[in-house]
C-alpha positions in Angstrom: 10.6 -13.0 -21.2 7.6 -14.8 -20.3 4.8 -13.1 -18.5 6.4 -10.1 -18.9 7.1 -8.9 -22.7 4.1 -10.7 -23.7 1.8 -8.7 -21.8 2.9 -5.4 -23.2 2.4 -6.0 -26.6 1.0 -3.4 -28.3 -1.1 -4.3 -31.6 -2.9 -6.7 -28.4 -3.4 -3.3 -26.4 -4.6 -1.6 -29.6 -7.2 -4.8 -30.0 -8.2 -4.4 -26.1 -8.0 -0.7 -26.4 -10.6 -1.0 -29.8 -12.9 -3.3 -27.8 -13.1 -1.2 -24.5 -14.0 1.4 -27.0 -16.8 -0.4 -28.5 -18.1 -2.1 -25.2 -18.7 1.4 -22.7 -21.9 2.8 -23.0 -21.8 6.3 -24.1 -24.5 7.5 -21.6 -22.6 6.8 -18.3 -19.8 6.9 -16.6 -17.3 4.3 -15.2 -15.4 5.3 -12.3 -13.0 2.1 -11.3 -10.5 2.6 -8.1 -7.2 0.5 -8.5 -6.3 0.2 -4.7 -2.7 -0.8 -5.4 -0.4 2.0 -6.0 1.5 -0.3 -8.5 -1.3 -0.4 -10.7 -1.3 3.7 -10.5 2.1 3.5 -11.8 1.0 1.0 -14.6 -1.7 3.5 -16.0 0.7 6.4 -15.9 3.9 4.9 -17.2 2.6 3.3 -20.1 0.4 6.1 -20.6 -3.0 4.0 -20.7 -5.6 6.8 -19.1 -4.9 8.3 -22.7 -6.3 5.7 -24.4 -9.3 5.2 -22.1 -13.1 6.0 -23.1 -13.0 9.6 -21.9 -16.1 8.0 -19.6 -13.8 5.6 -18.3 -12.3 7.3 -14.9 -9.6 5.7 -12.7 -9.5 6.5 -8.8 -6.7 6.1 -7.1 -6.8 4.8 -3.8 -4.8 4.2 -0.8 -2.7 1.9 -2.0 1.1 2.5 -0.9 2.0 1.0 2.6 4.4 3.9 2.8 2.3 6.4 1.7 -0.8 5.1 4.6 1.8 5.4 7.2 1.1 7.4 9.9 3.0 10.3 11.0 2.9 8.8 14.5 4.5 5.8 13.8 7.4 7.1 11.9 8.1 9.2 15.7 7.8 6.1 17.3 10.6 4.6 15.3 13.2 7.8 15.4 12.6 7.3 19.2 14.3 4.0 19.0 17.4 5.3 17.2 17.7 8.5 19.0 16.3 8.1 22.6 16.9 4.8 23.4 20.2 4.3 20.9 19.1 1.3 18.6 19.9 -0.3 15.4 16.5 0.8 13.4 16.5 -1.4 10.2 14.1 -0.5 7.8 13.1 -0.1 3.7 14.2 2.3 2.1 11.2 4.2 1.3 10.2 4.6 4.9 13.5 6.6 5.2 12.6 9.6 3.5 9.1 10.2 4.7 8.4 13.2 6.2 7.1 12.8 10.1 6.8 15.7 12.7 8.9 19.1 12.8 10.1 18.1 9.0 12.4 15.4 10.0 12.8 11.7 8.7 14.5 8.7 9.5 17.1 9.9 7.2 17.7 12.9 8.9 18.0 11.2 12.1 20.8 9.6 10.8 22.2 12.4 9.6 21.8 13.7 12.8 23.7 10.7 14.4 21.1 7.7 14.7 22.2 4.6 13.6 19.8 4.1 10.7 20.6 1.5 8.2 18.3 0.4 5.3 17.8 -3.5 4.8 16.3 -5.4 1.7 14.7 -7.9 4.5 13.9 -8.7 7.8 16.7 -10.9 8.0 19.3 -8.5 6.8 18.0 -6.8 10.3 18.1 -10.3 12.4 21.6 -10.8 11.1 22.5 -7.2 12.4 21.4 -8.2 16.0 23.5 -11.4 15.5 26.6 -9.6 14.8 25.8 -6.6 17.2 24.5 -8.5 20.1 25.8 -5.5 22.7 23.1 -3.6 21.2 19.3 -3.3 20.5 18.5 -3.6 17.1 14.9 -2.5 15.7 13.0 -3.6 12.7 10.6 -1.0 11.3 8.2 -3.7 10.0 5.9 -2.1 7.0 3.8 -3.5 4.3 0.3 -5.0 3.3 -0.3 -8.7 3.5 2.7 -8.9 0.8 5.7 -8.2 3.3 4.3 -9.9 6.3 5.1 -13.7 5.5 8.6 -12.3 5.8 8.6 -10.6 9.2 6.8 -13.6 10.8 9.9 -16.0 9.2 12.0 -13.5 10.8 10.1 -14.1 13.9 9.6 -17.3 14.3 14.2 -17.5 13.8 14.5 -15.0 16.5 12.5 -17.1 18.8 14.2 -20.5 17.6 17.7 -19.2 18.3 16.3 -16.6 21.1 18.1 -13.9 19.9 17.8 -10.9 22.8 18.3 -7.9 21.5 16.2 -7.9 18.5 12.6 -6.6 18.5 9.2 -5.7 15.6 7.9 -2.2 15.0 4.7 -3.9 13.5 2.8 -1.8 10.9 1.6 -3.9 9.1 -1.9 -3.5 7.2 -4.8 -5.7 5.9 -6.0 -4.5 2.3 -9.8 -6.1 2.4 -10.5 -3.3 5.7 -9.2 -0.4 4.3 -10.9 -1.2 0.7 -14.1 -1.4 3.3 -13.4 1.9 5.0 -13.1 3.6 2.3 -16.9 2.1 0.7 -18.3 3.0 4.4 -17.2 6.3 4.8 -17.5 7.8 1.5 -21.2 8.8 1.8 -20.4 11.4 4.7 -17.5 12.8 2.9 -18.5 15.5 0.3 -15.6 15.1 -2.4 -15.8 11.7 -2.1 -15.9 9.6 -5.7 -19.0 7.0 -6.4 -17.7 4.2 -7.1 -18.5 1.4 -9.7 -15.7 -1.3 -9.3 -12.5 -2.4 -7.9 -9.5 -2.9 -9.3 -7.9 -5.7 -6.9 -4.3 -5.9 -5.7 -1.9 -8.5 -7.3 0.9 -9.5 -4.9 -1.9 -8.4 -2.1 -3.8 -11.3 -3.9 -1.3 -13.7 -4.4 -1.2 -14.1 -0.4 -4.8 -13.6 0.5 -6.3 -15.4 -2.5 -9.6 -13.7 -4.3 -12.0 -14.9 -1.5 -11.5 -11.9 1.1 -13.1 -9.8 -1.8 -16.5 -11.5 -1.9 -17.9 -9.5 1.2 -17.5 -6.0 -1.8 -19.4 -8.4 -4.8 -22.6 -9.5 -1.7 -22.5 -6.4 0.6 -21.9 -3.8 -1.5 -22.8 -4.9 -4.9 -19.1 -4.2 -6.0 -17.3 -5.8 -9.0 -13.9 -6.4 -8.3 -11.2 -7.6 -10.9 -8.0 -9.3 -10.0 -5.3 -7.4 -11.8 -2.0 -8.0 -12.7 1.1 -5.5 -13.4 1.5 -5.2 -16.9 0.1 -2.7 -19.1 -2.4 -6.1 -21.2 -3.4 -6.5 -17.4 -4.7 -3.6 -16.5 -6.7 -3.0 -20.0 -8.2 -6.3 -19.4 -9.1 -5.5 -16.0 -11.0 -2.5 -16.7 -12.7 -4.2 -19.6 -13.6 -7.0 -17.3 -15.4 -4.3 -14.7 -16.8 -2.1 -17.7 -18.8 -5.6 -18.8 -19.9 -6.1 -15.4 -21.5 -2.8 -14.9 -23.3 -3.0 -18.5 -24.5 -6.4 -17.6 -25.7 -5.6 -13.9 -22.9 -8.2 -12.4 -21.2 -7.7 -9.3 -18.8 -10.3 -8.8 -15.1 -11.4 -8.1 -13.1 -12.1 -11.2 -9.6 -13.2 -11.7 -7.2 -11.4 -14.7 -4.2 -12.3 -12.4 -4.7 -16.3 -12.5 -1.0 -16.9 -13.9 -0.5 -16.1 -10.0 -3.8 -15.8 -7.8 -5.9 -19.0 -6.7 -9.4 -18.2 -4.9 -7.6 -20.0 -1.5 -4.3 -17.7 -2.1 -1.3 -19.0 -0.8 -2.2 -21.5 2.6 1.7 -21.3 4.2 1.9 -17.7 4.9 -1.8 -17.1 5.8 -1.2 -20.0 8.7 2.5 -18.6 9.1 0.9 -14.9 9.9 -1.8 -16.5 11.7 0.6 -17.9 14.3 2.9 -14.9 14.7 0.0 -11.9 13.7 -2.8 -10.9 15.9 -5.7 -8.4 15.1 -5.3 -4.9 16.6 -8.6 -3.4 17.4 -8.1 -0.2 15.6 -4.8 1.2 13.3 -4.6 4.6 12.1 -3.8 5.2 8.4 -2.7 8.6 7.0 -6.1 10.0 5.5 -8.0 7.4 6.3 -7.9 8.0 9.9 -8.5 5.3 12.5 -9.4 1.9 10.5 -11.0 -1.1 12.4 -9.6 -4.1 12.5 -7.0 -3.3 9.7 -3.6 -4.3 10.9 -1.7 -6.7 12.5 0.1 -6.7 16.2 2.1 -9.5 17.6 0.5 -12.4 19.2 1.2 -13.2 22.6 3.2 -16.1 21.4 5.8 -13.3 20.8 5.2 -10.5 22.8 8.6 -10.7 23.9 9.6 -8.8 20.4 7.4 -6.2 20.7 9.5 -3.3 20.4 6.4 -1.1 21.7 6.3 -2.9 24.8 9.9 -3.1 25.1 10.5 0.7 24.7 7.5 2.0 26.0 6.6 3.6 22.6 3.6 5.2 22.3 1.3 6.3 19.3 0.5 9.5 18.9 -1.6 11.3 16.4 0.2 14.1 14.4 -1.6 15.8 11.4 -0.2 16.2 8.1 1.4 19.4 6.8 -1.3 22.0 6.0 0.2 22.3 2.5 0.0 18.5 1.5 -3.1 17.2 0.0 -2.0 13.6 0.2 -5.1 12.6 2.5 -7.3 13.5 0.4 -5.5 11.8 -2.7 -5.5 8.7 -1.1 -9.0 8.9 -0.5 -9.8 9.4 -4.2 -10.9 12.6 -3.6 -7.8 14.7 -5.6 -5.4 14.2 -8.1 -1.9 15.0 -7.8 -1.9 18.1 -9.8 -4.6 19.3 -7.6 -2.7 20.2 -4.8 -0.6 23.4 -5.2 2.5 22.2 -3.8 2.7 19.4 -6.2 5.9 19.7 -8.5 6.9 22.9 -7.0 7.3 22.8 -2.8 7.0 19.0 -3.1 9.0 17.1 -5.3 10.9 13.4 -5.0 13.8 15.7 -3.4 12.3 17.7 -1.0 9.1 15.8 -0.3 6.2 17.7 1.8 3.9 14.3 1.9 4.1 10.3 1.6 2.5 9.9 -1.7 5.5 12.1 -3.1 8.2 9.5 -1.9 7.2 5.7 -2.1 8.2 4.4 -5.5 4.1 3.2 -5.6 2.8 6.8 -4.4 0.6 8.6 -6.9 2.5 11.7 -6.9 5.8 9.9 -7.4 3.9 8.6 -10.7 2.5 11.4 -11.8 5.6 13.6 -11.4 8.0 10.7 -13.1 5.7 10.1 -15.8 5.2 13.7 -16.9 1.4 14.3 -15.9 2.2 17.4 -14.2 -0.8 19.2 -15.2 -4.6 17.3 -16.2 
């Protein structure tokens, strides 16, 4: 299958592997973040932190739109289904994260909300077509890689001015978070020093690899490009181990079978139209982030199901037991926090990072890497 089988060949890892090997330098250390949480699930599923230089160290970072989502919001949404007796359409991730007083959008369905998990935003629309007696909600989540669709969505609704349908938008902007985290680390104590980037790939494919040069000029970052396969990821952490030894800090490309420097034109104008810029967006352990996600423009403020249903925001702190804010910082790993694979499993999950299929508990605890 091409792109796929090819890159997890694995005399070629063995040959990557061997040069990585021969290319660290033995009297430092390499500490790499990979802000996606697919690329988490890469290293632990095909077992590649095993092979790694035992200098080579990969952070994990924020990168799960599920796993950043506020507490807050996920009330804000429940509200809809069981105050004010909407449709809420959303993915099926969001349904099983915990939110305040233990609950979940799926047990407010099991409590009698009318919840129903779509594969798009226009599985949603076509629900307020066929229900037009009642409101129907879509819980809009995702980095820059689900929000083309929602705006498509949109920009239907408004064509065939469809009534009852209305946007939870959480939507987030990778490059401000990945700055967030570079500006705040030096007041935090746990938090890792950096020494590269491991870019997002379907992020990328959207945005292009320009938003990253502000990390390679401000901040004297490399960044690499990667994509999702196991030959990817090895060759991205050789690229960044090069660029340290040789002093570079620049943006590179591994993923140019599908990233171009100008990303993809159509949906950046597409989101540009229906998106505008909140000021600030709060992002579980991260806290408030500027500038980092997305609000409808006034073009189509009449979808805004915040305005509509006067939701509002408000901050609820995680439970006390869950050390998912301070994984998604990069300050822990999974099997750091005492709850992990005994109070908090896939089943009966105490935090975010334990439920999205991209969370770096759910990797850890799939893959077998219960314990360091």
């Amino acid at each position: 299958m091409k792109f796929v089988t090819e890159y997890r060949d694995s005399e070629q890892a063995k040959g990557i592997a061997a040069e990585l090997a021969a290319t660290v330098d033995p009297n430092r250390e390499y500490r790499f973040m990979e802000f996606c949480g697919g690329h988490t699930h890469v290293l632990a599923r095909w077992g590649l932190t095993d092979i790694l230089p035992k200098n080579v160290h990969m952070i994990h970072g924020p990168g799960c739109p599920v796993c950043v989502l506020p507490i807050g919001r996920i009330d804000m949404a429940m509200e809809c289904a069981l105050k004010h007796n909407a449709i809420l359409c959303t993915y099926a991730d969001t349904l099983r994260v915990p939110a305040s007083g233990g609950k979940s959008l799926f047990k407010a369905k099991a409590e009698g909300a009318d919840v129903r998990m779509v594969y798009s935003p226009m599985d949603a629309l076509q629900i307020a077509r066929d229900n037009p007696d009642r409101q129907v909600v879509f819980f809009a989540i995702g980095f820059e890689t689900t929000t083309p669709p929602t705006a498509l969505c949109l920009l239907e609704a408004k064509k065939e001015q469809i009534k009852n349908f209305s946007v939870i938008c959480c939507h987030v902007l990778t490059p401000s978070a990945m700055e967030h985290i570079l500006l705040t680390a030096p007041k935090r104590a746990d938090a890792p020093v950096l020494d590269g980037l491991v870019g997002p790939a379907h992020v990328s494919v959207v945005i292009g690899s320009e938003p990253y040069a502000q990390f390679a000029e401000k901040w004297k970052m490399p960044v690499v490009i990667c994509g999702f396969e196991p030959l990817d990821m090895l060759m991205t952490i050789l690229m960044l181990v090069k660029q340290v030894n040789e002093g570079r800090h620049e943006v590179e490309n591994e993923f140019t079978r599908a990233v171009v420097p100008e990303g993809n034109r159509r949906a950046i104008d597409l989101m540009a139209r229906v998106f505008s810029l909140r000021d600030s967006f709060e992002w579980r352990g991260l806290g408030p982030v500027p500038k980092s996600a997305l609000k409808l423009s006034p073009e189509f403020a009449e979808f805004d199901a915040e305005t509509r249903f006067g939701l509002v925001e408000h901050h609820v702190p995680d439970n006390k037991a869950c050390q998912c804010g301070a994984i998604l910082r990069g300050e822990k790993e999974p099997f750091e926090c005492k709850a992990f694979g005994k109070a908090c499993t896939p089943a009966h999950p105490l935090g975010s990072c334990m439920v999205s299929s991209e969370g770096a508990c759910a990797a850890y605890y799939s893959y077998g890497r219960l314990r360091k």
